[in-house]
BADREN-533206 format. One record per residue (C-alpha): residue in three letters; x, y, z. Coordinates in steps of 0.2 Angstrom, whole numbers, plus 5000, padded with zeros to 4 digits. Layout:
// residues N
AlaXYZ ...
END
This chain:
// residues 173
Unk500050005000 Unk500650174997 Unk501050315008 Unk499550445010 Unk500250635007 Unk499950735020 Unk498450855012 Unk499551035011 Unk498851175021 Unk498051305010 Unk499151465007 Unk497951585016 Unk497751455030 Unk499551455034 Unk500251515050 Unk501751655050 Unk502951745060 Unk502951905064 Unk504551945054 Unk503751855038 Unk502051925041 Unk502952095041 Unk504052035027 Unk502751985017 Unk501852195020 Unk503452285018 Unk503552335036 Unk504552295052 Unk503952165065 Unk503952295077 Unk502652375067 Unk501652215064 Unk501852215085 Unk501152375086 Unk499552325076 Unk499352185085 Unk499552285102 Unk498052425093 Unk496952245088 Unk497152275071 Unk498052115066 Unk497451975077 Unk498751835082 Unk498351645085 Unk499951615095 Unk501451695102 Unk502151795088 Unk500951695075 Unk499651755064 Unk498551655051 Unk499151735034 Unk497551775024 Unk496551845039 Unk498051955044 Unk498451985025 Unk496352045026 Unk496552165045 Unk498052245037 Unk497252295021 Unk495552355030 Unk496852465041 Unk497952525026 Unk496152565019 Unk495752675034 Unk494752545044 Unk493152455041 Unk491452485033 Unk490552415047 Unk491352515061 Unk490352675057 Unk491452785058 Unk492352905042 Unk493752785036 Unk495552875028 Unk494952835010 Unk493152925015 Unk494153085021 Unk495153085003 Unk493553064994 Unk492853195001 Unk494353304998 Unk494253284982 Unk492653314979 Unk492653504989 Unk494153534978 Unk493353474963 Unk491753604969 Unk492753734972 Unk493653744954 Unk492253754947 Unk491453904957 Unk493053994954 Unk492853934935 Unk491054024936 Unk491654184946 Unk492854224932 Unk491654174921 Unk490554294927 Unk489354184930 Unk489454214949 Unk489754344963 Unk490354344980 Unk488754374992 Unk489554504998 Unk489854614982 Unk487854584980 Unk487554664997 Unk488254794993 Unk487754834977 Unk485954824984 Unk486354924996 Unk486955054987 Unk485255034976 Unk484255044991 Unk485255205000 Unk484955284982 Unk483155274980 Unk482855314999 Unk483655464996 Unk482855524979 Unk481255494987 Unk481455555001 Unk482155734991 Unk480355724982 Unk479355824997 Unk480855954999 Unk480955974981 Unk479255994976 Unk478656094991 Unk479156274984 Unk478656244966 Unk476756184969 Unk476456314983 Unk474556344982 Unk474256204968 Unk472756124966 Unk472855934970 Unk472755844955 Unk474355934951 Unk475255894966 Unk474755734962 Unk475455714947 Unk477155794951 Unk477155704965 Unk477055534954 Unk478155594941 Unk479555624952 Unk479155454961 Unk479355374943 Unk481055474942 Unk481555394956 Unk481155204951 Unk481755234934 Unk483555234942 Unk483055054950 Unk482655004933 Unk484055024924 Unk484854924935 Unk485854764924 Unk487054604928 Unk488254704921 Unk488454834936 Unk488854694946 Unk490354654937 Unk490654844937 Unk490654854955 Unk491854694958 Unk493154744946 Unk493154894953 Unk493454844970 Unk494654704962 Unk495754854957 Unk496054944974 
END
């Protein structure tokens, strides 16, 4: 009768030493120690590790941790950088585009429309007060509404364009 081989143990079955195990990842045994000191690699004996499992822990790690743990892995932080940089090109891309302004440029070309129609209207009584002295009232009516009108057509005339305006000339100081 012949001999029976002895069945080989699978690869990923095999156990290894720290110094292979840390052979095998490109790192020292004393860093494979500290991995299994932090429970990232888990050892079956003293100084042993099950090669495919370890092989697993230490990819998960390299990766940032695992899925399952809840909690923002390495790889999630990168991915997320990337996207805020990839956003931010492209709203710079639109500013010099002109496609959009700073909040703050806005605000204060509103407020500057708003200061300026206050203050026309606000002229209108002042300004029409000596000249209709002793008017009948559909007059002062209708001053008072042109003048009103005056005023709002400077609103109107208002474009995208002064926005630009305003920024390039606050751009230049």
């Amino acid at each position: 009768m012949a001999k029976k081989k002895p069945e080989a143990e699978p690869l990923h079955e095999r156990s290894v030493l720290t110094s292979e195990l840390a052979a095998i990842v490109g790192k020292t045994p004393r860093w494979i120690n500290q991995l299994s000191r932090q429970k990232v690699l888990t050892q079956v004996g003293r100084g042993k590790y099950v090669l495919g499992e370890s092989i697993q822990q230490y990819i998960e790690h390299a990766a940032g941790g695992r899925e399952e743990d809840k909690q923002p892995r390495l790889i999630d932080y990168k991915t997320e950088h990337e996207r805020v940089k990839a956003e931010k090109a492209q709203l710079e891309l639109a500013k010099m585009k002109g496609e959009l302004h700073l909040a703050a440029d806005i605000e204060l070309l509103l407020n500057d429309l708003v200061v300026t129609i206050k203050a026309r209207m606000l002229a209108i009584p002042q300004r029409l007060a000596p000249e209709l002295d002793h008017e009948p009232a559909a007059v002062i009516e209708e001053a008072i509404r042109r003048e009103i009108h005056a005023a709002l057509s400077a609103l109107a005339k208002y474009t995208p364009s002064m926005v630009a305006g305003e920024m390039s000339g606050a751009d230049d100081s």
